[in-house]
C-alpha positions as CSV (number, residue, x, y, z in Angstrom):
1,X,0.0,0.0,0.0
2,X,3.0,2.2,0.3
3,X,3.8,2.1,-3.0
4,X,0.4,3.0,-4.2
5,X,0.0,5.5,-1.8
6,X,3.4,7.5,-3.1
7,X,2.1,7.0,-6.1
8,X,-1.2,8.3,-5.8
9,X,0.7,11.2,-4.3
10,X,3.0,11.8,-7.4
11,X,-0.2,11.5,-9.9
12,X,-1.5,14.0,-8.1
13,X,1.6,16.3,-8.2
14,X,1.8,15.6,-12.0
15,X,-1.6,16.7,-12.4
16,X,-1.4,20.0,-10.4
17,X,1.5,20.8,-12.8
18,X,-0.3,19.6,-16.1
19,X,-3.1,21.8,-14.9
20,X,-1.0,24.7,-14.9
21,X,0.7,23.6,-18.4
22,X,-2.6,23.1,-20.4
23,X,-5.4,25.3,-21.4
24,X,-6.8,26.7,-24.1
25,X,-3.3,27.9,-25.5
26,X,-0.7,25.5,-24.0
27,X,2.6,26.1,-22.3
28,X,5.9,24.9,-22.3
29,X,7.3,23.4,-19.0
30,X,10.1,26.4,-18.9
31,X,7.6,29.2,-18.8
32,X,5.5,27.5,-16.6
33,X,8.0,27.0,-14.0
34,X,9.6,30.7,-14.6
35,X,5.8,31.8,-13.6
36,X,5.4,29.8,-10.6
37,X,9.0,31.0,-9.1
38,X,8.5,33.9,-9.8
39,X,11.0,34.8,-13.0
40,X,9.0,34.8,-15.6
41,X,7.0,37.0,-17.8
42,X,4.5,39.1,-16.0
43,X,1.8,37.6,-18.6
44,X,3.0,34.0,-17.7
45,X,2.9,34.5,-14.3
46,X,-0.7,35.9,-14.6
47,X,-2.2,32.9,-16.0
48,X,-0.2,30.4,-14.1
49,X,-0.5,31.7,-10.6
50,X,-3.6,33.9,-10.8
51,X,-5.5,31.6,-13.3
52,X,-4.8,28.2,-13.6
53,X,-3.6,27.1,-10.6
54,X,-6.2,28.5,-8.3
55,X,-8.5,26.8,-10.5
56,X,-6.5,23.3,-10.1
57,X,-6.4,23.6,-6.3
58,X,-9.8,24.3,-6.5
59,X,-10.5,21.0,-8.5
60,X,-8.4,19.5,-6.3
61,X,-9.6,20.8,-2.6
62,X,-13.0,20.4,-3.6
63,X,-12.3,16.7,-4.7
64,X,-10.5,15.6,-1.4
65,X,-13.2,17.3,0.8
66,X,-16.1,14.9,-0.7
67,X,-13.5,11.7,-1.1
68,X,-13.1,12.0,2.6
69,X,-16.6,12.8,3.4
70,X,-18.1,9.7,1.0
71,X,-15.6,7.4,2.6
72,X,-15.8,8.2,6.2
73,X,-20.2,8.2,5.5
74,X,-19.5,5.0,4.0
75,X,-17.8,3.2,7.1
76,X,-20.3,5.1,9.2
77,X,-23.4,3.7,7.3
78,X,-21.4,0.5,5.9
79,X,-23.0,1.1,2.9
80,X,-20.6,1.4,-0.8
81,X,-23.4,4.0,-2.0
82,X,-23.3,6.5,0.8
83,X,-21.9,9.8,-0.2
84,X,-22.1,13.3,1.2
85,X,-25.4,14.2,-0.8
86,X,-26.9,11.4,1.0
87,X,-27.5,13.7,4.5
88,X,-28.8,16.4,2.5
89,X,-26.0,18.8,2.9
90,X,-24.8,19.5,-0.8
91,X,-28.6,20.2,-1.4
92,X,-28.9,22.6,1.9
93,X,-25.6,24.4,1.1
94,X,-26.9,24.7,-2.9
95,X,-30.2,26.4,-1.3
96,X,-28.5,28.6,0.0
97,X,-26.4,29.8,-2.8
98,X,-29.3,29.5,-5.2
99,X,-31.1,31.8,-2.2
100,X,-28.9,34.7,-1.8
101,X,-28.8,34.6,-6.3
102,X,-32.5,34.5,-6.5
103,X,-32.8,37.8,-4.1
104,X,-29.6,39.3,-5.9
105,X,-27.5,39.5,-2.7
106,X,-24.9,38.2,-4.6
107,X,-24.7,41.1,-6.3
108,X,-23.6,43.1,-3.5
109,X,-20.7,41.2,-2.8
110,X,-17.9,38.3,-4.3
111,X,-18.7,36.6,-0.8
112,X,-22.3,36.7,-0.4
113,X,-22.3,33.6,-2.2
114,X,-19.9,31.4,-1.1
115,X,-21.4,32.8,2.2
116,X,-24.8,31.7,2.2
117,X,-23.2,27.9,0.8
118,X,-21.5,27.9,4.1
119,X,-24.7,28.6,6.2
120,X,-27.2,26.4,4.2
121,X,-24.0,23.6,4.5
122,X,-24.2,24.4,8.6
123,X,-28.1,24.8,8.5
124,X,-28.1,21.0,7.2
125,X,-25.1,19.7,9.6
126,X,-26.7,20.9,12.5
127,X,-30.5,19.4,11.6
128,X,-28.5,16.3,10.9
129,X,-26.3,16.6,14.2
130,X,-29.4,16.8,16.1
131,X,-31.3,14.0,14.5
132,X,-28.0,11.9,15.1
133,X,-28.1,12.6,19.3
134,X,-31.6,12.2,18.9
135,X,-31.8,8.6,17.0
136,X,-30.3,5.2,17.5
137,X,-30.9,4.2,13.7
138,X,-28.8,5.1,10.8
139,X,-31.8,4.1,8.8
140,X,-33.7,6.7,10.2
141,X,-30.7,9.3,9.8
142,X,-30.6,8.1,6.0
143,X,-34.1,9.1,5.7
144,X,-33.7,12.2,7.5
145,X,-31.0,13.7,4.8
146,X,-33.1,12.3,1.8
147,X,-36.0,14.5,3.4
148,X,-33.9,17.6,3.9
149,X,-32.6,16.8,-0.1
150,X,-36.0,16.8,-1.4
151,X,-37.0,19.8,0.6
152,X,-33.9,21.2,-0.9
153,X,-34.4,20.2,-4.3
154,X,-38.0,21.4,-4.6
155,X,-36.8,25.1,-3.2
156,X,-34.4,25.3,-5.6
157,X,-37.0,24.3,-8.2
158,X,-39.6,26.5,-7.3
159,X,-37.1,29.7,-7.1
160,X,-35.8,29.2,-10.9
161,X,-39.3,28.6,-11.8
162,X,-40.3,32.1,-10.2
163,X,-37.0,33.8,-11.4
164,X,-37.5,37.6,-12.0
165,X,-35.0,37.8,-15.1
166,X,-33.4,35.3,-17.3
167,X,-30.2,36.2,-15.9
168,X,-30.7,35.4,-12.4
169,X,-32.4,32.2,-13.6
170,X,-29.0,31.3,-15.5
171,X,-26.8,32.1,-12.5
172,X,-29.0,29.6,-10.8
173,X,-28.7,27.2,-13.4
174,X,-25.1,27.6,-13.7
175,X,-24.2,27.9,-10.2
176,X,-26.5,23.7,-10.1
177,X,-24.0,22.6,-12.9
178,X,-20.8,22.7,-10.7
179,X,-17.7,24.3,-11.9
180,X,-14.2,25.4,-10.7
181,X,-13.7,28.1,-13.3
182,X,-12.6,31.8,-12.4
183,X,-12.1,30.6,-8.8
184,X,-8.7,32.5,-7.0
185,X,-6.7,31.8,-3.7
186,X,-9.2,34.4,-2.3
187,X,-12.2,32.2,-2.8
188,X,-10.2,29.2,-1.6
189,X,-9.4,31.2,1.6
190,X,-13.0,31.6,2.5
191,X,-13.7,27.8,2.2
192,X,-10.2,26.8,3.4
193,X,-11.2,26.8,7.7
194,X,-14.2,24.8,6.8
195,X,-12.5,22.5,4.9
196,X,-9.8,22.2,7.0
197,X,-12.0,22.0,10.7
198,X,-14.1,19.3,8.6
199,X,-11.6,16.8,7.1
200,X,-10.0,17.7,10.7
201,X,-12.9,15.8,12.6
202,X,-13.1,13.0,9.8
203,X,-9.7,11.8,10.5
204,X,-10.1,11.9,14.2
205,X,-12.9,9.4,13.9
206,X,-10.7,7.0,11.8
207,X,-10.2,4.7,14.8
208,X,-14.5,5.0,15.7
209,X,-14.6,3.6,11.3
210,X,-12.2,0.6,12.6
211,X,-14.4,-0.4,15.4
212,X,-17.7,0.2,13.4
213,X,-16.9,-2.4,10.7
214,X,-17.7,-5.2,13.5
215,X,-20.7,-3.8,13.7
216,X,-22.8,-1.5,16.2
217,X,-23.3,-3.8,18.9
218,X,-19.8,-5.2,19.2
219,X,-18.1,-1.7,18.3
220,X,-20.3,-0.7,21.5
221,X,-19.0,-3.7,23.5
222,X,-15.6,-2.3,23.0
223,X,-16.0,1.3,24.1
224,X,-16.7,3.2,21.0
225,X,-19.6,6.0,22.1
226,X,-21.6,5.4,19.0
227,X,-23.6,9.0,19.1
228,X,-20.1,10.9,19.5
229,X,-18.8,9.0,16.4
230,X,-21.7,9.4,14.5
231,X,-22.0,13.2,15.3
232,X,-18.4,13.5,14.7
233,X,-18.5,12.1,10.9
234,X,-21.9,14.0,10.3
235,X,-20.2,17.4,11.8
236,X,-16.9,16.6,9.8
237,X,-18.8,15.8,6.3
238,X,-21.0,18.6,6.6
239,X,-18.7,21.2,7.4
240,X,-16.1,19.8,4.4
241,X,-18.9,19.3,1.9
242,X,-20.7,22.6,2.4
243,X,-17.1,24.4,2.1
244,X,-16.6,22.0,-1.2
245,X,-20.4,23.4,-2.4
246,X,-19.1,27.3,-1.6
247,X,-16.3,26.7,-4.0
248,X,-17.6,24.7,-7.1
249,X,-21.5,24.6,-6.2
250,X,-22.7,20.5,-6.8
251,X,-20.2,18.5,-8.0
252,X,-22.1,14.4,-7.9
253,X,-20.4,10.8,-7.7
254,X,-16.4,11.1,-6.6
255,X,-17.6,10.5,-3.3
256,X,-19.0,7.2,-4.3
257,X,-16.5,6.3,-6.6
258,X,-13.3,7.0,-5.3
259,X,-13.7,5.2,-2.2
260,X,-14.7,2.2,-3.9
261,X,-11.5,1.9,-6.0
262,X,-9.3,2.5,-2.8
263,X,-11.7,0.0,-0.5
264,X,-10.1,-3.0,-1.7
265,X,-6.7,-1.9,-1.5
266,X,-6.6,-1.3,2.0
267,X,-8.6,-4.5,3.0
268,X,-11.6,-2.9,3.2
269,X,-10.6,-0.6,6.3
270,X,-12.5,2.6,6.3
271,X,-9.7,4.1,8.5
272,X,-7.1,3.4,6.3
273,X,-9.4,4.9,2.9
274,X,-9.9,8.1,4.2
275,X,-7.2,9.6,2.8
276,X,-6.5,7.7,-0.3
277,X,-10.0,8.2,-1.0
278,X,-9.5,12.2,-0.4
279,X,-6.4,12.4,-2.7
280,X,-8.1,10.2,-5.5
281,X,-11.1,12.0,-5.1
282,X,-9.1,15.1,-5.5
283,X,-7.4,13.9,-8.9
284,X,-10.2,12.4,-10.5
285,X,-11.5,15.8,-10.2
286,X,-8.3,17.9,-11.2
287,X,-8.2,15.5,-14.5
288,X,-12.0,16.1,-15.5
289,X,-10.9,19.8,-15.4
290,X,-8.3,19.3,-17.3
291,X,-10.7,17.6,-19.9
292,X,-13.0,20.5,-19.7
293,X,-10.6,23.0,-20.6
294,X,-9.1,20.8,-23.6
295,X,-12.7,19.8,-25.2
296,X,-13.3,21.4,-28.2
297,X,-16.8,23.0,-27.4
298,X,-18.3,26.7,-27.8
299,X,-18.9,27.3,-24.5
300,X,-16.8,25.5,-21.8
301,X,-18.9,22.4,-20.1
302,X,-19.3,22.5,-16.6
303,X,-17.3,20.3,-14.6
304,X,-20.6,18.9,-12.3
305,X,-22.2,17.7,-15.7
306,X,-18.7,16.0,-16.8
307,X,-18.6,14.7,-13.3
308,X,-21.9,13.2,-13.4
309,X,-21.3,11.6,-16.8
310,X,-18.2,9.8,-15.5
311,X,-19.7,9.0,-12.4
312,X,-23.1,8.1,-12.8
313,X,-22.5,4.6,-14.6
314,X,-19.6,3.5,-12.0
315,X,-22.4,4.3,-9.5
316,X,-24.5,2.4,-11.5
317,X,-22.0,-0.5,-11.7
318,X,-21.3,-0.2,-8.2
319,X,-24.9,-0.8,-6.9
320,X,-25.2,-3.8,-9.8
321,X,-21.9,-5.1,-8.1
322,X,-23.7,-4.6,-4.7
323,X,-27.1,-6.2,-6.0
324,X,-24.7,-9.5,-6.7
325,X,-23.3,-9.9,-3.8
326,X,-26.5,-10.0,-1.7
327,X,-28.4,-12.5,-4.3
């Protein structure tokens, strides 16, 4: 595993750098590394430091936050198709970026947006931290975050379908689609504490995953407090997913998938996948950007809806795989 895991490491290095090489008018490797010491031409160092590799930390922070979250949900639910949509937090933290553009608040300020992602993200974490003191059942907390989705998902609907102009109603649209574009080390130092505090309290839990994989009553039996653990996860994911939403807005599926390819190479611990799973997560993500940039298309895709058509047939494949095992 130590082998893979440098390696993972390197892939990801090589693809921070490849991020900052390609674009719509390429690089050489020189010029690149002029720009990000510092030497080279003022126009090289704009694009490389102030454009593109904001934009592939972006890809790449955003990525790690819901690796982490989908694979530390996943040991807490033992379930391969738990992800951090599942507790309703993307869909709270999108409310409220879809809120503050459907009022025009975001128009008062570069913040206002990533703002209200943050407190629809904590609006949702803290429902969900009280329904996890409050309930015994992970069932029941399942059922809890598909409520607060739907909820979610018909506000949203209902607020594009009363949008006042056709530009609000495409800021809304765009803002659903996911993307990493335009984003600067400003934007990434708004969301940095709650991604940092959240991926924080997921690691601390790592040992509470361990214990959890004998199941409930046994990880009981040997001291885990099973409400603290499961607040702590819920708490962790929330607060790293809704500063994930901030930056991009709803990017679907890494969560699911990249866990699943690190699960079996770390015999199925959930400890041990947490952060494999984050830096996968993390370059799945910074690659698909890549792609975006480099597709020949009018108007640049948005990296949700490239997500989503990558991810939505492994999560498709996964549940089949998931369907065989139980039959």
């Amino acid at each position: 595993m130590r082998a893979d895991f440098a390696a993972l490491v390197l892939a990801c290095l090589a693809a921070l750098f490849a991020a900052c090489l390609l674009g719509s008018t390429p690089m050489e490797i020189e010029r690149v590394l002029g720009a990000l010491l510092g030497r080279g031409d003022p126009g090289d160092q704009l694009v490389v430091v102030h454009i593109r590799l904001p934009r592939a930390i972006t890809a790449f922070a955003v990525g790690a936050a819901l690796g982490a979250s989908g694979a530390a949900l996943q040991g807490l639910l033992r379930n391969p198709l738990a992800e951090p949509g599942v507790l309703g937090v993307s869909a709270m933290a999108s409310l409220g970026a879809t809120g503050a553009l459907y009022y025009g608040l975001a128009a008062l300020s570069a913040w206002v947006m990533p703002a209200a992602a943050i407190v629809g993200a904590i609006t949702g974490t803290a429902l969900i931290a009280f329904a996890a003191l409050r309930t015994a059942s992970v069932v029941t907390l399942i059922l809890i975050g598909v409520g607060l989705s739907s909820f979610a998902g018909a506000a949203m609907n209902l607020m594009m379908n009363l949008a006042p102009n056709p530009f609000s109603l495409a800021d809304m649209i765009n803002w659903m689609l996911g993307s990493v574009a335009n984003r600067s080390f400003l934007d990434l130092g708004f969301s940095a504490p709650f991604l940092a505090v959240g991926l924080g309290v997921l690691f601390a839990t790592r040992r509470g995953l361990s214990a959890l994989t004998l199941g409930e009553e046994a990880a009981s039996g040997v001291g885990l407090n099973l409400r603290r653990q499961r607040l702590s996860i819920v708490l962790g994911a929330g607060l790293a997913t809704g500063g994930a939403v901030a930056l991009a807005g709803v990017i679907g599926f890494v969560g699911i998938v990249a866990p699943h390819i690190i699960r079996p190479m770390v015999n199925h611990d959930p400890a041990r996948s947490l952060l494999p799973s984050a830096l996968l997560a993390g370059l799945i993500l910074v690659l698909a950007d890549i792609g975006v940039r480099l597709m020949p298309t009018v108007t640049e895709l948005k990296l949700g809806v490239v997500a989503a058509l990558i991810g939505a047939p492994a999560f498709v494949w996964i549940a089949m795989q998931r369907r065989s095992v139980h039959d």
